[in-house]
TIVO-2410 file (N, C-alpha, C; in nm, 3 decimals):
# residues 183
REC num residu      c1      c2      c3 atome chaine
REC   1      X  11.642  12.037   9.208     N      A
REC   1      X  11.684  11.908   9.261    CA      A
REC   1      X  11.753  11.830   9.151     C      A
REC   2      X  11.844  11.710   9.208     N      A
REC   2      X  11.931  11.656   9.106    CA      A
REC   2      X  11.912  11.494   9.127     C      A
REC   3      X  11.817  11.462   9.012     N      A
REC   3      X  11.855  11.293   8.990    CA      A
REC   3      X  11.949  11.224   9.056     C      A
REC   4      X  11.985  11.153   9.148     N      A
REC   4      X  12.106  11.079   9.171    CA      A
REC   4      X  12.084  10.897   9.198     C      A
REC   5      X  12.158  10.844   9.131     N      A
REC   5      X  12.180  10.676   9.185    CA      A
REC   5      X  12.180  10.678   9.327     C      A
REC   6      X  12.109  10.512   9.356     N      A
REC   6      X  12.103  10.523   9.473    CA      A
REC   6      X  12.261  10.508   9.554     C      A
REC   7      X  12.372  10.443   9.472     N      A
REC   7      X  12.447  10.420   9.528    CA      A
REC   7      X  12.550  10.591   9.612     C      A
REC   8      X  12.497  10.717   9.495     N      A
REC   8      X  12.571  10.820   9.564    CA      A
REC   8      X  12.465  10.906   9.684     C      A
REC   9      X  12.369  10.842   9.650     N      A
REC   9      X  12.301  10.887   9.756    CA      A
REC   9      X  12.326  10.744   9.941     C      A
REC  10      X  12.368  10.653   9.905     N      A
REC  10      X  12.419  10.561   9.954    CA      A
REC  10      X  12.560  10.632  10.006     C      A
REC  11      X  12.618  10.657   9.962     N      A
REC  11      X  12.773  10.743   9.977    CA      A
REC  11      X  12.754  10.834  10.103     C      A
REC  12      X  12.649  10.936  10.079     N      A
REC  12      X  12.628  11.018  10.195    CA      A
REC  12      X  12.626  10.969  10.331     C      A
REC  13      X  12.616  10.820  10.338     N      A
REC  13      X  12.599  10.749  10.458    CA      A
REC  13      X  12.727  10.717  10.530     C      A
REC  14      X  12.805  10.740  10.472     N      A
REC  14      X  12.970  10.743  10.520    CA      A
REC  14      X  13.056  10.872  10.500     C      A
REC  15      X  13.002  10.976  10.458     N      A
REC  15      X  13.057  11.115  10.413    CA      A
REC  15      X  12.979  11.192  10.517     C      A
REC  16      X  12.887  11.161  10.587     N      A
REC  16      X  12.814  11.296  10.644    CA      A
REC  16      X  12.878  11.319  10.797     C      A
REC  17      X  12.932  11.432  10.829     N      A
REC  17      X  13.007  11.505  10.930    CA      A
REC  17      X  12.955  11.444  11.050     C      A
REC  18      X  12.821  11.494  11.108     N      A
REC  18      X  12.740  11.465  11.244    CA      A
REC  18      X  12.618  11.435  11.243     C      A
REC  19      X  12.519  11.408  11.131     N      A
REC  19      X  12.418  11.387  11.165    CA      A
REC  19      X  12.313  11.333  11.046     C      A
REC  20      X  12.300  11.214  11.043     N      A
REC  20      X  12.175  11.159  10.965    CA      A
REC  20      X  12.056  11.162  10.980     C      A
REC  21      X  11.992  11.229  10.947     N      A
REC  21      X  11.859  11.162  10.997    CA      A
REC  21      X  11.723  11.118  10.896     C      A
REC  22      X  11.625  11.018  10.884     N      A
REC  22      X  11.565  10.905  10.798    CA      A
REC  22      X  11.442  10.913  10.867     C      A
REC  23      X  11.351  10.940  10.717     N      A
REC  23      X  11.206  10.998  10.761    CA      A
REC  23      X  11.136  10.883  10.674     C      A
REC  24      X  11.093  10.809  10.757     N      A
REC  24      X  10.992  10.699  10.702    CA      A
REC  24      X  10.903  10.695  10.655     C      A
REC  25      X  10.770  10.703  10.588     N      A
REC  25      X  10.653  10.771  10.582    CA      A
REC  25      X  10.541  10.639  10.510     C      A
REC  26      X  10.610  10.550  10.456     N      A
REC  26      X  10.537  10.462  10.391    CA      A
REC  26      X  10.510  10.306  10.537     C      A
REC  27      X  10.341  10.279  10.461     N      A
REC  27      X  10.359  10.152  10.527    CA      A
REC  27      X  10.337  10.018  10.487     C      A
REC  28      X  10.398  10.057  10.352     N      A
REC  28      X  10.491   9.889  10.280    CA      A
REC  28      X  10.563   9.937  10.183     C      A
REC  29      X  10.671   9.844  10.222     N      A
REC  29      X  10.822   9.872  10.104    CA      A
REC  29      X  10.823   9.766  10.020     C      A
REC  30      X  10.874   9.773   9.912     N      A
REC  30      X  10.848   9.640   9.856    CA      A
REC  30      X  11.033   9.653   9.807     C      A
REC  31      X  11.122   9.647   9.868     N      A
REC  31      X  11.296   9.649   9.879    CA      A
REC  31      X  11.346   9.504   9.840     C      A
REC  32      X  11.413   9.534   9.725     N      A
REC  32      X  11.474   9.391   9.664    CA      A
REC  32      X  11.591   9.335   9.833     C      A
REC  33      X  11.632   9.409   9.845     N      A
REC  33      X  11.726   9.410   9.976    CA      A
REC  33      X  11.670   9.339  10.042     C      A
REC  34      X  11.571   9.351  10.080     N      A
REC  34      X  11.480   9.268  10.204    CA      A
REC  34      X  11.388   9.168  10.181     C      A
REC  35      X  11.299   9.148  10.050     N      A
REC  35      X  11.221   9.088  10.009    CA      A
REC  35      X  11.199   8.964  10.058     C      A
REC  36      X  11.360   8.889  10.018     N      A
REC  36      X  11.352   8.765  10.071    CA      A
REC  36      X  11.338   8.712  10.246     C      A
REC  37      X  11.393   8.771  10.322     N      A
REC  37      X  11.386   8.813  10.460    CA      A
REC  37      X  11.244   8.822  10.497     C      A
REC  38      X  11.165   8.905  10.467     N      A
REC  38      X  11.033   8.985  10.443    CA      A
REC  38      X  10.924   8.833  10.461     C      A
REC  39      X  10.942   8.759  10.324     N      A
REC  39      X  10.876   8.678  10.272    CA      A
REC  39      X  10.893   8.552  10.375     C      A
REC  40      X  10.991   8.509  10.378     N      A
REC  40      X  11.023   8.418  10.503    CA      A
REC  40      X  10.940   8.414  10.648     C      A
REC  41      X  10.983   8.575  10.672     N      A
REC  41      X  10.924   8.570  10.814    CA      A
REC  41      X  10.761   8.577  10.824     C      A
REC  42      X  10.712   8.624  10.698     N      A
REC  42      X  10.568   8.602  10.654    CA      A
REC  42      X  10.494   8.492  10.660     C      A
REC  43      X  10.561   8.370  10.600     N      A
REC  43      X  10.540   8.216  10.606    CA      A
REC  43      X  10.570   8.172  10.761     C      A
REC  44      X  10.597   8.248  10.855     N      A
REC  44      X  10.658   8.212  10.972    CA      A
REC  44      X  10.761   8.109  11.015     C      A
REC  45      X  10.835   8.119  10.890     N      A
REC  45      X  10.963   8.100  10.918    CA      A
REC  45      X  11.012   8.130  11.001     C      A
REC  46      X  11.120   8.107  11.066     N      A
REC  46      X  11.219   8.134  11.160    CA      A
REC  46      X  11.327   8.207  11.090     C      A
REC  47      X  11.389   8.285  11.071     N      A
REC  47      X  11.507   8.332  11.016    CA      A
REC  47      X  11.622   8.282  11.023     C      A
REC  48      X  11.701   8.240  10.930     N      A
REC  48      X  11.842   8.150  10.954    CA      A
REC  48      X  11.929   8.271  11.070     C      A
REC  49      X  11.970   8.253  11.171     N      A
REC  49      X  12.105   8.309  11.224    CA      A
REC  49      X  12.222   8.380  11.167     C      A
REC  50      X  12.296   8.278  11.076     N      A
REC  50      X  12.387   8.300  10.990    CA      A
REC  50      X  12.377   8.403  10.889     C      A
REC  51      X  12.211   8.376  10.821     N      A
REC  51      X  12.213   8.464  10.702    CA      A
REC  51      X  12.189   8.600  10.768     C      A
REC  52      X  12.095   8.598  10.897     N      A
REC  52      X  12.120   8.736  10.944    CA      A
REC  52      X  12.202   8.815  10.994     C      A
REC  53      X  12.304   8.742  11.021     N      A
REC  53      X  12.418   8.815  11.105    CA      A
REC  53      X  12.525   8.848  10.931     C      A
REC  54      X  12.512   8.784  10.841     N      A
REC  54      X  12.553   8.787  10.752    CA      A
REC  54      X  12.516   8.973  10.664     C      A
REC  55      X  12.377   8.918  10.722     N      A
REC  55      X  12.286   9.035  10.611    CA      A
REC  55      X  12.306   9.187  10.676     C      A
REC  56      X  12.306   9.183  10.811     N      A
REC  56      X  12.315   9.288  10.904    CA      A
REC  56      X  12.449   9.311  10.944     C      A
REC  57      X  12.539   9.232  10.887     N      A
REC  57      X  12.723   9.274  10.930    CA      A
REC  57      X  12.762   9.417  10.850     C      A
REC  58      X  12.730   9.479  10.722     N      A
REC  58      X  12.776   9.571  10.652    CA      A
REC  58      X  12.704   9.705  10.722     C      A
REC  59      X  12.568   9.704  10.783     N      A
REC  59      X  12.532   9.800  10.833    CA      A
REC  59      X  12.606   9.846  10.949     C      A
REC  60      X  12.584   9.698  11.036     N      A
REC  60      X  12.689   9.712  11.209    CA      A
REC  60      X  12.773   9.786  11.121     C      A
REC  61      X  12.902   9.739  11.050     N      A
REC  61      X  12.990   9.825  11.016    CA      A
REC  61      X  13.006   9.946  10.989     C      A
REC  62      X  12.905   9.982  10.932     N      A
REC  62      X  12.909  10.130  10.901    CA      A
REC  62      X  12.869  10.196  11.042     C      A
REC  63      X  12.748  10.148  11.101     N      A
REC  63      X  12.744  10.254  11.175    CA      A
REC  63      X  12.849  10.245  11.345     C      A
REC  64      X  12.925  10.126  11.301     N      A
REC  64      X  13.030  10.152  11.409    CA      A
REC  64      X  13.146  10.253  11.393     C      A
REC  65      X  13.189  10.278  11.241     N      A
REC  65      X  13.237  10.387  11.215    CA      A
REC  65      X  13.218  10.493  11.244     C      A
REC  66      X  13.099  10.515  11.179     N      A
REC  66      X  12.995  10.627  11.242    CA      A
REC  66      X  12.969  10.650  11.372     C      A
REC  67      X  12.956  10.606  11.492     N      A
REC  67      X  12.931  10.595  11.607    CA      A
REC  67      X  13.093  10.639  11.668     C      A
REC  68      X  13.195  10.562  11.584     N      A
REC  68      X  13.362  10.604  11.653    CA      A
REC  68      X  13.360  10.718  11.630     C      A
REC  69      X  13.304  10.759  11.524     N      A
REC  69      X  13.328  10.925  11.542    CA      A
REC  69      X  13.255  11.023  11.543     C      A
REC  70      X  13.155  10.975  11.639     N      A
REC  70      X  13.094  11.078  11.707    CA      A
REC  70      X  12.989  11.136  11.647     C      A
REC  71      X  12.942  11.003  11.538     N      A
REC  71      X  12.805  11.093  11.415    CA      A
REC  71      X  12.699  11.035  11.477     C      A
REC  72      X  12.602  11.100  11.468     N      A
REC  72      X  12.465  11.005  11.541    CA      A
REC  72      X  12.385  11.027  11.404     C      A
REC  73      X  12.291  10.937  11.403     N      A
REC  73      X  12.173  10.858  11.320    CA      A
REC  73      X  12.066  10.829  11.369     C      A
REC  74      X  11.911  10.901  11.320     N      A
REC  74      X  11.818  10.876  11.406    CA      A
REC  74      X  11.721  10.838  11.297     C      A
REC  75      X  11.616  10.813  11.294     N      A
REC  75      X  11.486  10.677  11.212    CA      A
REC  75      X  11.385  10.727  11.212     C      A
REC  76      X  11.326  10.807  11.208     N      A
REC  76      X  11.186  10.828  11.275    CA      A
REC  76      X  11.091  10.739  11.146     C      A
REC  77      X  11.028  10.656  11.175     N      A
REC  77      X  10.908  10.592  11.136    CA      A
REC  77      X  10.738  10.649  11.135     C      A
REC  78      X  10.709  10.752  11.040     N      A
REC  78      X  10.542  10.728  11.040    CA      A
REC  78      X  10.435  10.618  11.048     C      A
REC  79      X  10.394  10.539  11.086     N      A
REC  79      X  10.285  10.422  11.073    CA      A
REC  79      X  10.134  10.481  11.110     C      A
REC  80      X  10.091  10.386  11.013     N      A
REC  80      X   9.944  10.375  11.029    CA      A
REC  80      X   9.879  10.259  11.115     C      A
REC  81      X   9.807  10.298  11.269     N      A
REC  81      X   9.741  10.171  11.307    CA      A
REC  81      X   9.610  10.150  11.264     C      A
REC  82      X   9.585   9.996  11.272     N      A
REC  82      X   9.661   9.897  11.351    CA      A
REC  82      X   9.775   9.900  11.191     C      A
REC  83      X   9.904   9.824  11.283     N      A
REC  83      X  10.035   9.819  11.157    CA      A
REC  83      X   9.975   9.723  11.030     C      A
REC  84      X  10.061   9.741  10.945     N      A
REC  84      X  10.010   9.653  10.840    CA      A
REC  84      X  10.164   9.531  10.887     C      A
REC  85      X  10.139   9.404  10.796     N      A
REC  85      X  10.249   9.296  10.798    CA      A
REC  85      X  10.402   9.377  10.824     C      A
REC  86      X  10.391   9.443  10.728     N      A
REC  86      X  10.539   9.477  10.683    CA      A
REC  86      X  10.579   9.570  10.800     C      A
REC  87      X  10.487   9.674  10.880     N      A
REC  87      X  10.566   9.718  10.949    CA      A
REC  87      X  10.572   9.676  11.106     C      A
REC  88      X  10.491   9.585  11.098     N      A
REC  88      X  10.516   9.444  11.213    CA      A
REC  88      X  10.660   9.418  11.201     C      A
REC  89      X  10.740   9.405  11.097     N      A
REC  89      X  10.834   9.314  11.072    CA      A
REC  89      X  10.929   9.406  11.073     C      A
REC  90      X  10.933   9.554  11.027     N      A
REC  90      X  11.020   9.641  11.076    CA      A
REC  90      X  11.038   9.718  11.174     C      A
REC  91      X  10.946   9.662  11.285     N      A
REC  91      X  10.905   9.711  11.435    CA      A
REC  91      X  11.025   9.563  11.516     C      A
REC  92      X  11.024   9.458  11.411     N      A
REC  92      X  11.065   9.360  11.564    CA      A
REC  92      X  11.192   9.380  11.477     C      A
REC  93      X  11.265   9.417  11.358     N      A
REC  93      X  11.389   9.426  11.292    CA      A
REC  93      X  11.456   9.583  11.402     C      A
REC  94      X  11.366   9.663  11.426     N      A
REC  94      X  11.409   9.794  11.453    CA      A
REC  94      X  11.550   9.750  11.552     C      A
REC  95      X  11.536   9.649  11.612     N      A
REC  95      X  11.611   9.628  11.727    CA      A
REC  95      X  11.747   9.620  11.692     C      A
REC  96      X  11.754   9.566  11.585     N      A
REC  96      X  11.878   9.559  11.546    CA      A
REC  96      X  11.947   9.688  11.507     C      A
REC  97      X  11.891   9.794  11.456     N      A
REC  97      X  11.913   9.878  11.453    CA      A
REC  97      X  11.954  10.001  11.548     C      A
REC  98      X  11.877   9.987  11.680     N      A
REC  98      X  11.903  10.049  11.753    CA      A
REC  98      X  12.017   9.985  11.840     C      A
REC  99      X  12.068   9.823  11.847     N      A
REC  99      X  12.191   9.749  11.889    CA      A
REC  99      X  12.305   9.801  11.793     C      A
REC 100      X  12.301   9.863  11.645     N      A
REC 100      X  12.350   9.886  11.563    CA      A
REC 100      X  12.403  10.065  11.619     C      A
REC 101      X  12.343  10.140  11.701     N      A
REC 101      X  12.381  10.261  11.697    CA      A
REC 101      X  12.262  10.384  11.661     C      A
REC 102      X  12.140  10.361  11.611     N      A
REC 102      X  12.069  10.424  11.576    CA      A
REC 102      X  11.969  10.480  11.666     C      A
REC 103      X  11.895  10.575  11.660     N      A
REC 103      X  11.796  10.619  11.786    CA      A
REC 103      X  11.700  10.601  11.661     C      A
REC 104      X  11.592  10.483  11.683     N      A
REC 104      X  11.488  10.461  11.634    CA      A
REC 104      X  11.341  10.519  11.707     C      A
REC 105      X  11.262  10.612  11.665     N      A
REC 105      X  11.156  10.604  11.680    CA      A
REC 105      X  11.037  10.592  11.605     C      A
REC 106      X  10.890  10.620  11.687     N      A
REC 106      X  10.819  10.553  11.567    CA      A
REC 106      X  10.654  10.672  11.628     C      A
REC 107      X  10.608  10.742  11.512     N      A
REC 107      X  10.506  10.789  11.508    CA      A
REC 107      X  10.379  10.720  11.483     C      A
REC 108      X  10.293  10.710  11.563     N      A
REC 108      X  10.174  10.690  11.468    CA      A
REC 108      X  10.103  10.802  11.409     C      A
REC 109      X  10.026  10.793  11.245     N      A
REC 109      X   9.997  10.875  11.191    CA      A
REC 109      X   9.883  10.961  11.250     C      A
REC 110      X   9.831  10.930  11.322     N      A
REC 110      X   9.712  10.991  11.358    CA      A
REC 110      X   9.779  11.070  11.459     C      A
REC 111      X   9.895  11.094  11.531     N      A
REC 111      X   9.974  11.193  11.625    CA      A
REC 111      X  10.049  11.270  11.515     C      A
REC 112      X  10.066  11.259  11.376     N      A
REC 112      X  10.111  11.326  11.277    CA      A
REC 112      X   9.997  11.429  11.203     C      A
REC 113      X   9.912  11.429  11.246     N      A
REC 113      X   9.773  11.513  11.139    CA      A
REC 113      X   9.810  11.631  11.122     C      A
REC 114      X   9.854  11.716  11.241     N      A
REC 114      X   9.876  11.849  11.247    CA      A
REC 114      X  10.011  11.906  11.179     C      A
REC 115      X  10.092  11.855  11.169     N      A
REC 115      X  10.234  11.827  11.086    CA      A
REC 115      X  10.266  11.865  10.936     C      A
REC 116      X  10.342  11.899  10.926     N      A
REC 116      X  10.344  11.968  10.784    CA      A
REC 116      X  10.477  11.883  10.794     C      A
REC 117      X  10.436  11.775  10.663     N      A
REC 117      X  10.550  11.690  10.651    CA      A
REC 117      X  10.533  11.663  10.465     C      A
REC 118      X  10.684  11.649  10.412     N      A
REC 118      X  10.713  11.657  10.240    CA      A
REC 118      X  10.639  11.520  10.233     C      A
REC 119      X  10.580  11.487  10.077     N      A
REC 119      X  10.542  11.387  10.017    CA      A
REC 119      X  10.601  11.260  10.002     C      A
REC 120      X  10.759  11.267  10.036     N      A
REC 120      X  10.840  11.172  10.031    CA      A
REC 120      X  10.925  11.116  10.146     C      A
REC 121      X  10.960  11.032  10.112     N      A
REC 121      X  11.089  10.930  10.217    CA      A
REC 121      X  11.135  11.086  10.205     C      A
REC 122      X  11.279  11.075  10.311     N      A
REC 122      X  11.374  11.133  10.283    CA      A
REC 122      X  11.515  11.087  10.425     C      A
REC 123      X  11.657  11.148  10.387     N      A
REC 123      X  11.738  11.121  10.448    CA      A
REC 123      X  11.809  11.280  10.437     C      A
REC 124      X  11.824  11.287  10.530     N      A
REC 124      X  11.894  11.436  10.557    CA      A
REC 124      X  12.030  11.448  10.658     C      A
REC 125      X  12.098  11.503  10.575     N      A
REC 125      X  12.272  11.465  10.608    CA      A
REC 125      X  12.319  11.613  10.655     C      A
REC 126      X  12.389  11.598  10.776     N      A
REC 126      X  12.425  11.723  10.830    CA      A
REC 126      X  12.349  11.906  10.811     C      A
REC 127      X  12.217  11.863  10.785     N      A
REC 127      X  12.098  11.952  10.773    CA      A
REC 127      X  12.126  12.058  10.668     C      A
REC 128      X  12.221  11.985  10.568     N      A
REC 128      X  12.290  12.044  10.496    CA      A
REC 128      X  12.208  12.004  10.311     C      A
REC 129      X  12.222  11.855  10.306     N      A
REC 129      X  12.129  11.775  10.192    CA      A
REC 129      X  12.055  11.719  10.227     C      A
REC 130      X  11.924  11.682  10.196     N      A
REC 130      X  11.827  11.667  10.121    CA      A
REC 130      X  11.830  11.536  10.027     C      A
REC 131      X  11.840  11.414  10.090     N      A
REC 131      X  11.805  11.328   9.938    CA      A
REC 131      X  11.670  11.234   9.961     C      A
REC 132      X  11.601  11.242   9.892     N      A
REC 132      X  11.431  11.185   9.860    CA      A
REC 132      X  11.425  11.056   9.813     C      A
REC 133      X  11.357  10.977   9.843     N      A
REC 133      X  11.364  10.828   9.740    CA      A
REC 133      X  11.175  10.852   9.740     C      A
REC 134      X  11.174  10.817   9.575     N      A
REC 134      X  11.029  10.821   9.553    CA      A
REC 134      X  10.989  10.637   9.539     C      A
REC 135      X  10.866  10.627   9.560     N      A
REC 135      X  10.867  10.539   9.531    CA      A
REC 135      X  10.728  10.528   9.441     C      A
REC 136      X  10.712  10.395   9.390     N      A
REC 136      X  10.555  10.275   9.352    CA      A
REC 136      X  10.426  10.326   9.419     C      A
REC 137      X  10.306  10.304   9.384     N      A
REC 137      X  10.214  10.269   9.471    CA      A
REC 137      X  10.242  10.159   9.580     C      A
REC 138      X  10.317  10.078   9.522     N      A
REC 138      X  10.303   9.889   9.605    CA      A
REC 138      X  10.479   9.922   9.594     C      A
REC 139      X  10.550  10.017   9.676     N      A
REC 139      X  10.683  10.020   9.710    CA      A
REC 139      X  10.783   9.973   9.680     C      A
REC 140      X  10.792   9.993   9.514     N      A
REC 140      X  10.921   9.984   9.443    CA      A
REC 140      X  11.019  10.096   9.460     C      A
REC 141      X  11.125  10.113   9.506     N      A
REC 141      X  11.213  10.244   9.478    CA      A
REC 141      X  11.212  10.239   9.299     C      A
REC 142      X  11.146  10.390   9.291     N      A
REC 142      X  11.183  10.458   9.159    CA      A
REC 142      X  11.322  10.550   9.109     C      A
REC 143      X  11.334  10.617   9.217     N      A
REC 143      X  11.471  10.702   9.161    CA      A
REC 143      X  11.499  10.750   9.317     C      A
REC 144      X  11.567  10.844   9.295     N      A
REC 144      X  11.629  10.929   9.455    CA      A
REC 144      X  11.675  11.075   9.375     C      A
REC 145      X  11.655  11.180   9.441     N      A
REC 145      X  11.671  11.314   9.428    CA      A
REC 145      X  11.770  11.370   9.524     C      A
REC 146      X  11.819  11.463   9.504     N      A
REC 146      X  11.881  11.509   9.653    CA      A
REC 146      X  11.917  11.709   9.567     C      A
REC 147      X  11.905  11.769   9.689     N      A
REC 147      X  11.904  11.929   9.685    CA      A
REC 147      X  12.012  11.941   9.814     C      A
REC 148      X  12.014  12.047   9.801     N      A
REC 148      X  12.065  12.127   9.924    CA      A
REC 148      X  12.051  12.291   9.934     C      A
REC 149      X  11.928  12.308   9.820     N      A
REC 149      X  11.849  12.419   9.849    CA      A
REC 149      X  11.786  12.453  10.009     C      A
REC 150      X  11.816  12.554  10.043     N      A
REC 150      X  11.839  12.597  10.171    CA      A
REC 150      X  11.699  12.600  10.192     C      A
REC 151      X  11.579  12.668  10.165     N      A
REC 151      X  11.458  12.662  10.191    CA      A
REC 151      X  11.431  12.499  10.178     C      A
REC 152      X  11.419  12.379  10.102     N      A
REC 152      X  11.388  12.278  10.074    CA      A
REC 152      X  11.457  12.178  10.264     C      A
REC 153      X  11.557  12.228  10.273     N      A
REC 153      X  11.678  12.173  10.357    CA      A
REC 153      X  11.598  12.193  10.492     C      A
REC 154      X  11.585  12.339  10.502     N      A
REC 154      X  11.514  12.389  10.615    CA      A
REC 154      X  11.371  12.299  10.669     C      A
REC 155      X  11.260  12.305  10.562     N      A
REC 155      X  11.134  12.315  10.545    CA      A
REC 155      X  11.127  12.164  10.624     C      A
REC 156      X  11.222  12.045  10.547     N      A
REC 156      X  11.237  11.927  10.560    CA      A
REC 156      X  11.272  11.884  10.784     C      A
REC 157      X  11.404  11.977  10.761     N      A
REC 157      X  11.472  11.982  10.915    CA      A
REC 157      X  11.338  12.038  10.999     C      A
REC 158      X  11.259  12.121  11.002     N      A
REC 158      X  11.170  12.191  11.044    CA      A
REC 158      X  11.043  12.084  11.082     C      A
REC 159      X  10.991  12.004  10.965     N      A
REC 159      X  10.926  11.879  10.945    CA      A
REC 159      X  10.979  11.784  11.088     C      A
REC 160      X  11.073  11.742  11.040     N      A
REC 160      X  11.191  11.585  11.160    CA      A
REC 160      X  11.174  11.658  11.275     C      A
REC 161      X  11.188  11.728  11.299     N      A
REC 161      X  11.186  11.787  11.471    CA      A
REC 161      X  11.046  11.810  11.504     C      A
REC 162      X  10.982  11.885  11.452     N      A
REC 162      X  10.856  11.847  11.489    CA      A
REC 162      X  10.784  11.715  11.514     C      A
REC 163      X  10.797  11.648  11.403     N      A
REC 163      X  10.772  11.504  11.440    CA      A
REC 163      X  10.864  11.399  11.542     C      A
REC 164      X  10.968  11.481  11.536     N      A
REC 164      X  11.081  11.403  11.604    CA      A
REC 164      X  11.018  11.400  11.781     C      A
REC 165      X  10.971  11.496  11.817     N      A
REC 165      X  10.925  11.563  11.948    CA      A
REC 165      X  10.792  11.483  11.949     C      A
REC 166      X  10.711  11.449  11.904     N      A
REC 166      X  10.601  11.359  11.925    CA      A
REC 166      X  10.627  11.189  11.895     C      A
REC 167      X  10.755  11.178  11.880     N      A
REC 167      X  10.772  11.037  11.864    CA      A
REC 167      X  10.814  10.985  11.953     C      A
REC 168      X  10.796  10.813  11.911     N      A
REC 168      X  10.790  10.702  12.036    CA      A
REC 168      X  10.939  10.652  12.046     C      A
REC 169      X  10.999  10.644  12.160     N      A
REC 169      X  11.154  10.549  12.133    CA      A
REC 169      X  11.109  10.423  12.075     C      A
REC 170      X  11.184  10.351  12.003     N      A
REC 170      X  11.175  10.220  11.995    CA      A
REC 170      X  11.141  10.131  12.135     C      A
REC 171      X  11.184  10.102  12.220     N      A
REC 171      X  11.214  10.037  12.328    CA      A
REC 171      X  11.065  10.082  12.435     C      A
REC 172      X  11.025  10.183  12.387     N      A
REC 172      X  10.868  10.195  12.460    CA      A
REC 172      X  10.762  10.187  12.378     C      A
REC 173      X  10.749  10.200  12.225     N      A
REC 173      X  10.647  10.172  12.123    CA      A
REC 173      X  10.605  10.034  12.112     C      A
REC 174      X  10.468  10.008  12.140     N      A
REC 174      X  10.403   9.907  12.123    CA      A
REC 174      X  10.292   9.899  11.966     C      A
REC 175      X  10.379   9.866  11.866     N      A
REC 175      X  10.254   9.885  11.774    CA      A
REC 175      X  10.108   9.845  11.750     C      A
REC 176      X  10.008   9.871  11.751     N      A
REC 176      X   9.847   9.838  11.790    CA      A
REC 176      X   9.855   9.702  11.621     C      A
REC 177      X   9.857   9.587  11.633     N      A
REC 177      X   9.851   9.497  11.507    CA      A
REC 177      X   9.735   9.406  11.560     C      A
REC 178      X   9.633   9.443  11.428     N      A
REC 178      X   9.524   9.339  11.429    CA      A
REC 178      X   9.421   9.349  11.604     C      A
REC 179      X   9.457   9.511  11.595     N      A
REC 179      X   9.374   9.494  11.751    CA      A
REC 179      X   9.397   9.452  11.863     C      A
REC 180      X   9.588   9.371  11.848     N      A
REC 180      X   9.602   9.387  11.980    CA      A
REC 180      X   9.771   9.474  11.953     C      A
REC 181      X   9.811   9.436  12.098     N      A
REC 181      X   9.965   9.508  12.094    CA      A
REC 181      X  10.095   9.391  12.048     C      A
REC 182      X  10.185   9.398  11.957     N      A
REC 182      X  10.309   9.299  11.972    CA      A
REC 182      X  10.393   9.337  12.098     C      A
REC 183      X  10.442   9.233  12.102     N      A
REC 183      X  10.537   9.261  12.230    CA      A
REC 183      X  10.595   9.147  12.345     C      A
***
């Protein structure tokens, strides 16, 4: 495997032929990207409008590109119930994502036991690469890896479909928080 910045592992997100797909596995990120967002809606803030349509315009973009030509992008989310804060907050964000072009779903871990799934995040680009983001205990991104060792490639693709097949759409997942359901 090969060390890479996040930004060329970022790259793959506009280079990949037909197919992304983003294996979630943690349940708290601690993402300079989001932090402030994060923290806001924590205090129960309301979210400014502006800054969100602001914050979420570069993604729309990309994946309207992506979508013109015919690439699809799918999410799958591991969680642990009941959710913790953070993935409360990327359960009611998901939406945007899936308005964005994405097929979001969402596992809970305890429908994952039987699963033979890698130690890490990962994003897998035309079932071809392989790139990993490790992270913190308390979800700092540390570095990002990426292979395209064919057994590693496989093992991973082999993983997402399996789990992919026991997962929830966005639009029917109710996450279990604090004992009851959001929604």
């Amino acid at each position: 495997m090969e060390q890479i910045a996040e930004n060329k592992r970022d790259a793959f997100l506009s280079t990949f032929e037909h197919e992304a797909v983003h294996v979630e596995m943690r349940d708290v990120y601690a993402t300079d990207i989001e932090r402030d967002r994060f923290t806001t809606w924590l205090r129960g803030e309301d979210l400014d409008p502006d800054d969100e349509a602001r914050w979420w315009q570069p993604w729309y973009a990309l994946m309207q590109r992506n979508t013109e030509q015919g690439k699809t992008l799918k999410r799958l989310r591991i969680v642990s119930e009941p959710v913790t804060d953070y993935i409360r907050f990327e359960w009611l964000d998901a939406a945007q994502l899936v308005a964005a072009g994405e097929d979001v779903r969402w596992l809970p871990r305890r429908n994952a036991s039987t699963l033979l799934l890698p130690g890490n995040d990962f994003w897998m680009f035309d079932r071809h690469t392989v790139a990993f983001t490790h992270f913190s205990g308390d979800g700092h991104v540390l570095d990002h890896e990426a292979t395209t060792d064919s057994a590693i490639v496989d093992a991973c693709a082999a993983a997402f479909d399996a789990a992919w097949k026991l997962a929830i759409p966005h639009n029917q997942y109710e996450p279990v928080y604090r004992g009851q359901r959001t929604g």
